[in-house]
LUMPA-567344 format. One record per residue (C-alpha): residue in one letter; x, y, z. Coordinates in steps of 0.1 Angstrom, whole numbers, plus 2048, in hexadecimal, padded with zeros to 3 digits. Layout:
<pts>
aXYZ/...
</pts>
This chain:
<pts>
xED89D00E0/xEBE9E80E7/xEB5A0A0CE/xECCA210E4/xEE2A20101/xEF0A2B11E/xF14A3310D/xF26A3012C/xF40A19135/xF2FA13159/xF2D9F115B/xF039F516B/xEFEA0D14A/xF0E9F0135/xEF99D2146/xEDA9E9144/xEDE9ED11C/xED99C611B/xEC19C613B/xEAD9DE13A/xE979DE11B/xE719D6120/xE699B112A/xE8E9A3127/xE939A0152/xE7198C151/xE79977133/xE9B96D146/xE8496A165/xE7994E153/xE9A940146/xEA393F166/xE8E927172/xE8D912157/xE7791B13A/xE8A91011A/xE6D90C0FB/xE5D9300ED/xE399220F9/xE4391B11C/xE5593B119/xE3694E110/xE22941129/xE3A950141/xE37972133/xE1596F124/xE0E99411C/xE32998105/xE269950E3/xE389750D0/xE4B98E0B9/xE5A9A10D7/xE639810EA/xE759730C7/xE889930CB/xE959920E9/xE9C96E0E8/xEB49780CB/xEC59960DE/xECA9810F7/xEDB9670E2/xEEB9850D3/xEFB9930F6/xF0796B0FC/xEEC96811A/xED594E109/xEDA9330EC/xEC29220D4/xEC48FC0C9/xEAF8E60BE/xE9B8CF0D8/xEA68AC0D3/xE918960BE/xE7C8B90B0/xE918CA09B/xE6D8DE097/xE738EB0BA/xE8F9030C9/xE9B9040EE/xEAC923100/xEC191E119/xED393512D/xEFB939129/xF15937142/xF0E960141/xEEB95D142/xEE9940161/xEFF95C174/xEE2975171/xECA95E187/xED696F1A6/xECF993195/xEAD98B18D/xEA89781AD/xEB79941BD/xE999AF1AA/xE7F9921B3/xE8A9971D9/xE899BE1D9/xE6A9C11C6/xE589A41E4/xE6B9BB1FF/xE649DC1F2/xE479DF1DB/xE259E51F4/xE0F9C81F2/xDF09D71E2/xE059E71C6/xE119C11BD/xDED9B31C2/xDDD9D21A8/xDEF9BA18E/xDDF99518E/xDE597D16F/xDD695B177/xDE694F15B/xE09955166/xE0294C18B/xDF792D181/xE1792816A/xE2C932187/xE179151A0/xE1E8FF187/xE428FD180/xE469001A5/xE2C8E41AF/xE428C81C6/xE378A61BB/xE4E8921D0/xE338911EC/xE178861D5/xE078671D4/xE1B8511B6/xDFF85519F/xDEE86D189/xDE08881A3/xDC78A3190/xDC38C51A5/xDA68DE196/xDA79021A0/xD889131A0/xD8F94119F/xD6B9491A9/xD7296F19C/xD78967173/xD61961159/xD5493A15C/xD66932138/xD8A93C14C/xD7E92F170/xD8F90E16E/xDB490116C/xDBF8E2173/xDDF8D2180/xDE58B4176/xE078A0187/xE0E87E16F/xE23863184/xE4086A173/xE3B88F185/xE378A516A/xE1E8BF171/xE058CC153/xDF28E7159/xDCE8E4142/xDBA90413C/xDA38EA12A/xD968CD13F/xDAD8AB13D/xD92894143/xD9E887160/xD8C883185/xD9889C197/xDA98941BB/xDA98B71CB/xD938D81C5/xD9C8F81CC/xD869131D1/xD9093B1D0/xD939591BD/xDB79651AB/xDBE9821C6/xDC19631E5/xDD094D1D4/xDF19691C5/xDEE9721E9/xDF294E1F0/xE0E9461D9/xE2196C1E2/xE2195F207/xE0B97F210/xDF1965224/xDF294222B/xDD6923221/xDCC91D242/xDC6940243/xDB2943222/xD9E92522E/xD9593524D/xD8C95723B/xD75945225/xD8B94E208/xD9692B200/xD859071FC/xD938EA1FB/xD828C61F2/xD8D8A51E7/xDA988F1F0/xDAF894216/xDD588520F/xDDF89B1F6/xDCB8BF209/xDE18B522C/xDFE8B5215/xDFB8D2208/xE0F8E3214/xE2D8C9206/xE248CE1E2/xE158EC1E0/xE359021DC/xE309281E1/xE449421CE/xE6B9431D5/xE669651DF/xE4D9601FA/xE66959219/xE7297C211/xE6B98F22F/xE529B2220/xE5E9D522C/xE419EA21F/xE1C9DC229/
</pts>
């Protein structure tokens, strides 16, 4: 698959040849938790250039890790999905995800902020079961970025899918939050909590009093935050 290899029978050296070229463990990152279309796949790795992620999308098909079909009812529209192979790579990259939360000092993480892909990330991971059976609309508000990229918007439909809007939905919005990128990947990484960002005056909350004492229900963090950190 990649331009050169390891030639070694090693089975690490063989893995690696499919592995380790440049973006393919954070493309299955995503495959892994259940990104199947190219756009939802791109969002996920927004900084991998369409032509590079089209490549590696066919050397993984290539390698029998990922296959392509047509989403039903668009035959416009193809969905990836992850082979028996591929699914038995989630405990590798979850594995990676858990050394790198463990291992890799804090402020080195937090030198590399992407709203866009934390608020990807809080999306897909949003819980809606302990929301209120109708449409809830959640706005959050990064203090720190240009005003034309300030704003997101959550928005939870009854039949709980979750969009997330770079462009306002129109809707009144149940719940603001307040704060700048740095709290809230601090947030989401488990590095602090939101009581303690409220207290700090780092985070604020308004709106629907139901849905900010449930919070903590909904508001999923990162599946790598319980992991205990072994370098400050």
């Amino acid at each position: 698959m990649p331009d050169s290899g390891y030639s070694q029978f090693c089975p690490v050296a063989m893995a690696a040849e499919i592995l380790g070229t440049r973006w393919t463990l954070l493309l299955l990152r995503e495959l892994v938790v259940g990104s199947t279309r190219f756009n939802d796949l791109r969002r996920g790795v927004p900084r991998m250039s369409p032509a590079l992620l089209s490549k590696r999308l066919k050397d993984l098909e290539a390698a029998g890790i990922v296959t392509r079909s047509q989403a039903p009812g668009d035959p416009d529209i193809f969905e990836y999905r992850l082979t028996d192979a591929g699914k038995d790579l989630r405990t590798v990259v979850e594995a990676v995800g858990a050394w790198g939360q463990r291992w890799v000092e804090t402020e080195a993480s937090l030198e590399n902020l992407d709203p866009e892909l934390l608020m990807w990330d809080i999306r897909r991971n949003i819980d809606p079961r302990p929301m209120p059976r109708r449409r809830s609309t959640i706005q959050i508000i990064f203090k720190d970025l240009p005003k034309s990229r300030q704003s997101c918007w959550l928005v939870v439909e009854p039949d709980r899918e979750v969009d997330l809007c770079s462009v306002d939905p129109g809707f009144d919005v149940d719940l603001y939050l307040s704060t700048d990128v740095r709290t809230m990947t601090e947030i989401w990484m488990g590095y602090t909590t939101i009581a303690r960002a409220k207290d700090q005056a780092k985070l604020f909350i308004s709106g629907n009093k139901q849905l900010e004492t449930r919070m903590r229900s909904w508001f999923s963090l990162s599946r790598f935050a319980k992991v205990e950190k072994l370098v400050a």
